[in-house]
N, C-alpha and C positions, 0 to 999 in steps of 0.2 A: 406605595410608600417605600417599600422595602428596593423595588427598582429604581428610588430614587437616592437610594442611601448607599447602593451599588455603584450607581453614578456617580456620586459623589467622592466615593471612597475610589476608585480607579482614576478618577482623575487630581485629588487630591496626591497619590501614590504619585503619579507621572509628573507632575508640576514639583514634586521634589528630586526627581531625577535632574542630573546634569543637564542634558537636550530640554527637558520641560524649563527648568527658569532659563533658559539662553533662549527658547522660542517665548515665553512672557515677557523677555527683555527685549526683545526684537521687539513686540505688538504692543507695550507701553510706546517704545520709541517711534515709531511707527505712526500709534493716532498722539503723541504729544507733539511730535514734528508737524503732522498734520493738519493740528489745530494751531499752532505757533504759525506757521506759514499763510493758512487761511487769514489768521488775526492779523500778521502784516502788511500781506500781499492785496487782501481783498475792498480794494477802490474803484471808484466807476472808471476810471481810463486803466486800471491793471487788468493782467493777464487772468487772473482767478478769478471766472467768476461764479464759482461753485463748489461747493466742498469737496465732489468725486476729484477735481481740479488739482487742489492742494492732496488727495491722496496719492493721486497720479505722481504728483512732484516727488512728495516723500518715498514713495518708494523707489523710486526711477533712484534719486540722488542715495536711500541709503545703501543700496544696489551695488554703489558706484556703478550703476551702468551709463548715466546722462546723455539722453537724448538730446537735451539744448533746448528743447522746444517749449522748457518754462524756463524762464529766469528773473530771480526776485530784481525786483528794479527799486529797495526800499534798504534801510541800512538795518533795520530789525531782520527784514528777511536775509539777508546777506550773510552777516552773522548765525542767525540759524540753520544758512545751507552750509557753511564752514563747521560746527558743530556735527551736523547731520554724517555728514562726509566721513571725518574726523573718525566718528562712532562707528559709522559702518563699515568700513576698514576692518575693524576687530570682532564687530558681531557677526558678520558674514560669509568672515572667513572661518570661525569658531563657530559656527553653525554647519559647514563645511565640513570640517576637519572630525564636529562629532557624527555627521551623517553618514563619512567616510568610514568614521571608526566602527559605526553601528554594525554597518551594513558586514565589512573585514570579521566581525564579531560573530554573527547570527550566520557567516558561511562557514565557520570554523566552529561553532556550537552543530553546526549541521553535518560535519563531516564525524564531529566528535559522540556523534549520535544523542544529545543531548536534548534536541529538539523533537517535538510532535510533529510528522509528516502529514501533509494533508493532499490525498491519494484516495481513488477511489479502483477499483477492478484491480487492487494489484497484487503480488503475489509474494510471501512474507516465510521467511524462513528461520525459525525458530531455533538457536543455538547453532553449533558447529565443530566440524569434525573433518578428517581428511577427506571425505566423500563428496562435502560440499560443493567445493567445486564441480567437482561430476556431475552433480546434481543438476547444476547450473548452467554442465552446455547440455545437458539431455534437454533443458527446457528451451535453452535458446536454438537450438538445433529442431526442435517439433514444433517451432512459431508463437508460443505463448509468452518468452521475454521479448523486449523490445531491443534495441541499440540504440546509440545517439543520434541516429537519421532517423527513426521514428519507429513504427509497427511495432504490436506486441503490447506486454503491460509491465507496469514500472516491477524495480525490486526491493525489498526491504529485506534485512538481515537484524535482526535480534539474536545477538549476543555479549559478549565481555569482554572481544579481544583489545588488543592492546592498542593502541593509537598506530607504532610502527605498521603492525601486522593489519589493521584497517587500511591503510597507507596503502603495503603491498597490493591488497585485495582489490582496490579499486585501480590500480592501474594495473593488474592482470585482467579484470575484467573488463576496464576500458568502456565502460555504459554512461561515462559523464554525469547530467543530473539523475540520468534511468534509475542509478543506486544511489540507495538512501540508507543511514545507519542508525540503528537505536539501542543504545548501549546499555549494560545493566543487568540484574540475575534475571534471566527468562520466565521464574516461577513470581516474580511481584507482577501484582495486577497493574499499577503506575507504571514499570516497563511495557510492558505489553499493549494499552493503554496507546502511549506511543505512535503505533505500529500502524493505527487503524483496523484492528483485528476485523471489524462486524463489516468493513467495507471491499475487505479483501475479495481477490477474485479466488484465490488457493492457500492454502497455510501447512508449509511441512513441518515439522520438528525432527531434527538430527538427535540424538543421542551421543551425547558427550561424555564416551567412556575412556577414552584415552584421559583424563583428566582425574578422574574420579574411578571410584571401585562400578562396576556395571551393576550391583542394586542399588547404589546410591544414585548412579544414572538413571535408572530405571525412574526413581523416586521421584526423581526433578521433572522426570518429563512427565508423570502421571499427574503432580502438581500443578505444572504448565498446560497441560490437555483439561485439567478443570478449571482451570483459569479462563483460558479461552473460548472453553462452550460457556460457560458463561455470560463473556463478553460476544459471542458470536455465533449463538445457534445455531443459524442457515448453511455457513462458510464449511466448504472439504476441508478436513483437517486431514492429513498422512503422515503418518512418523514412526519409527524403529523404537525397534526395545535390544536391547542386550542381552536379556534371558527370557526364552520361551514361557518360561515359568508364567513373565510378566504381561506377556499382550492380552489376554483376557481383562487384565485391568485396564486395559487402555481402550479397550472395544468396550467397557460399561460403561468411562469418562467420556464417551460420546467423539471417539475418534473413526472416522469414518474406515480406516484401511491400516493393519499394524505389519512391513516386515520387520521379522527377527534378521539382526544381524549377521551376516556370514550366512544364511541360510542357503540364500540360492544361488553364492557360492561351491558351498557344500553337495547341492545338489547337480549344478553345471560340473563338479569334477567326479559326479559319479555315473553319470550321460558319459564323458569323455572314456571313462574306465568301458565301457560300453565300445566306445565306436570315438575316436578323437575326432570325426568330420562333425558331430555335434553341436561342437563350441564354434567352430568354423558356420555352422547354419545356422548359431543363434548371432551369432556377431552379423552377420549380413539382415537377419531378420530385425535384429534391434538399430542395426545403423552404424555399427560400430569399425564397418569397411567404409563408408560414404550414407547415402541417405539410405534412411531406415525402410525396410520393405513394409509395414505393418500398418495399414490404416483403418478408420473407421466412417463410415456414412450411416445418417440418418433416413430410415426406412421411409417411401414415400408411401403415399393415400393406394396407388395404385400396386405398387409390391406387398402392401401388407394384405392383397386380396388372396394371394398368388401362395406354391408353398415353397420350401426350400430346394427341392430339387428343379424346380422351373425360375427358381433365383438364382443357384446354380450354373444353370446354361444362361441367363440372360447377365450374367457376368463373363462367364469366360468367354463370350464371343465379344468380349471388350477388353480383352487380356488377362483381367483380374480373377483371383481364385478367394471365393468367399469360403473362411475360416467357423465365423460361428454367429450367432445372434446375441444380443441382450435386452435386457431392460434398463433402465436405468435406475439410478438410485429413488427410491421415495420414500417421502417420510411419513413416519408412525406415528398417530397420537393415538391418546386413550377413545378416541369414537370410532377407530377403525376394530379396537381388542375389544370395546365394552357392548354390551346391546341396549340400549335406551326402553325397549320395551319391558326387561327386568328392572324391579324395583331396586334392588343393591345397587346395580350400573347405573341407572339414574340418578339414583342420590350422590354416588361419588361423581358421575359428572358435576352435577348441579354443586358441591362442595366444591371441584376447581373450579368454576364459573362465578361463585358467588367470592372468592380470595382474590380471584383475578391469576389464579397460577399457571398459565401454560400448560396446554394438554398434551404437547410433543412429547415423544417418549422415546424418540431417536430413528435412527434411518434403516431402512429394510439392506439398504447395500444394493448395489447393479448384479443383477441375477443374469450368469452368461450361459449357455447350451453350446458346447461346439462339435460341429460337426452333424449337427442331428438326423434324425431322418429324412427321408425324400419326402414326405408322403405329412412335414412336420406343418402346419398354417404357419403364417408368420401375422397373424393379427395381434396376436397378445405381446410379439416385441418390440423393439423402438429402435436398434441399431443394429448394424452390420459390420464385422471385424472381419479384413479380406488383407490380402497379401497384392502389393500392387506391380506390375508386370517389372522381371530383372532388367538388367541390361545384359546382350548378348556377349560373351567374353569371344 
């Protein structure tokens, strides 16, 4: 019952829309033409000899398209192909003009970030700040954005800029439909919402202190990070804070990875104070002369029998110099921390179980070792971070 009142009420709503009564005025005119032609036309030596017949007719003639291939031979039908005509003229084109307008509407609601994107693997970035951009070719640069000829995964930007400055944005970055915009305060759940958070393949949040005092920044984003775990358990979330003070809150709101800003900054000019060739070996390492030297491969069946110093040699005689091992991220719920054979852990299992509340209790984080020993197994890791052969200067 109640999906029929749904029904009823969605389509009620659109039949009072403009397009809804211009498409009722079409489909009255349409079966009354119909039946008016059938009732003149339909004799034993006429052309109609069936009702699909006289549909055929009405709509070919309210079309104006006319094929020729009916013509009322009767003065009733004559009259109502002259009527017909007449009418469709102006419902046609006015059918036209609002499918025109819709459509002009719904890409201008879409640029204005107003609309819900329907997207799945894509990769969503939460407010903004002068870094963005940066952010955006480090992604498109290591093959996880796409571009207008394809590869990669779409973008979505959540935030509040301004129409001009949306404007800019999309023709510096030049991704055609690849970006997509949702406009609005980052911390409401209906923004966000939006975005398709729970489908995303990644999720950053910038920190927006240039705009604001950096705890009030702080604030927005810790509000935005419970928003979004919320709406998105599963999904990486990565995002800055502006005071050290604040990333601990942001690592409880179930955010997967916090930098403080300016941090490693601070610390690339204190390497330099050290040795200036520093900044010069992270810039080649990170990609920031041409492509990045830093890559990763997943462990196979047969290397994770092997230990690191025989993985070692069975890299560099393929150029590459492996850097370190990890795990990767997994997640924690309460039957990994509780033991079911104690009576207390039991019953508070058995209480989330019987609420229905999610036993997740957040992610352990990718556990890295670099450098390790020779002598280290590699059964208990899952990847490998290596540096991949330069180019000869």
């Amino acid at each position: 019952m109640q999906i029929l009142l749904n029904v009823y009420g969605t389509l009620s709503g659109w039949c009072r829309s403009p397009l809804g009564k211009l498409t009722l005025l079409i489909l009255v005119m349409l079966s009354g033409s119909t039946v008016g032609f059938w009732f003149f036309e339909h004799y034993p030596n006429g052309e109609i000899h069936n009702f699909f017949g006289a549909l055929w007719w009405a709509v070919v003639t309210l079309t104006t398209v006319g094929y020729g291939d009916m013509v009322p031979g009767t003065v009733g039908g004559k009259i109502m192909g002259v009527f017909v005509m007449l009418c469709g003229i102006g419902l046609v084109s006015a059918l036209t003009g609002n499918l025109a307008s819709m459509l002009v509407e719904q890409k201008a609601k879409k640029r204005k970030g107003l609309l819900k994107v329907n997207l799945e693997h894509h990769v969503i970035i939460v407010g903004w700040n002068d870094f963005g951009m940066e952010l955006i070719t480090a992604l498109r640069d290591n093959g996880v954005l796409g571009s207008k000829d394809g590869g990669g995964s779409d973008l979505v930007l959540v935030n509040a800029l301004t129409p001009d400055e949306r404007e800019t944005l999309a023709l510096q970055l030049n991704m055609g439909d690849r970006l997509n915009f949702v406009w609005g305060t980052i911390t409401q759940e209906s923004v966000l919402l939006k975005s398709q958070p729970d489908q995303a393949r990644v999720i950053y949040m910038l920190s927006e202190h240039r705009k604001q005092s950096p705890k009030e920044s702080d604030q927005q984003t810790l509000y935005c990070a419970l928003a979004i775990r919320e709406i998105a358990p599963q999904v990486p979330v990565y995002g800055e804070v502006a005071l050290p003070e604040n990333r601990k809150h942001l690592l409880r709101a179930g955010v997967n990875e916090i930098l403080i800003h300016g941090q490693l900054t601070s610390m690339v000019l204190g390497l330099m104070g050290n040795n200036p060739s520093m900044w010069t070996f992270l810039q080649e390492l990170l990609g920031m002369r041409g492509n990045s030297l830093l890559g990763v491969e997943s462990l196979t069946a047969e290397e994770k029998k092997i230990t690191w110093g025989q993985l070692m040699t069975l890299f560099r005689s393929e150029g590459r110099l492996p850097l370190a091992v990890c795990q990767v991220s997994k997640h924690i719920s309460l039957e990994d921390v509780l033991d079911d054979s104690q009576a207390l852990d039991k019953f508070i299992l058995e209480l989330f179980e019987s609420s229905g509340q999610e036993t997740r209790i957040g992610d352990s984080g990718p556990h890295v070792v670099a450098n390790p020993q020779d002598s280290t197994h590699l059964a208990g890791y899952d990847a490998v971070l290596f540096l991949k052969p330069g180019e000869d200067q």
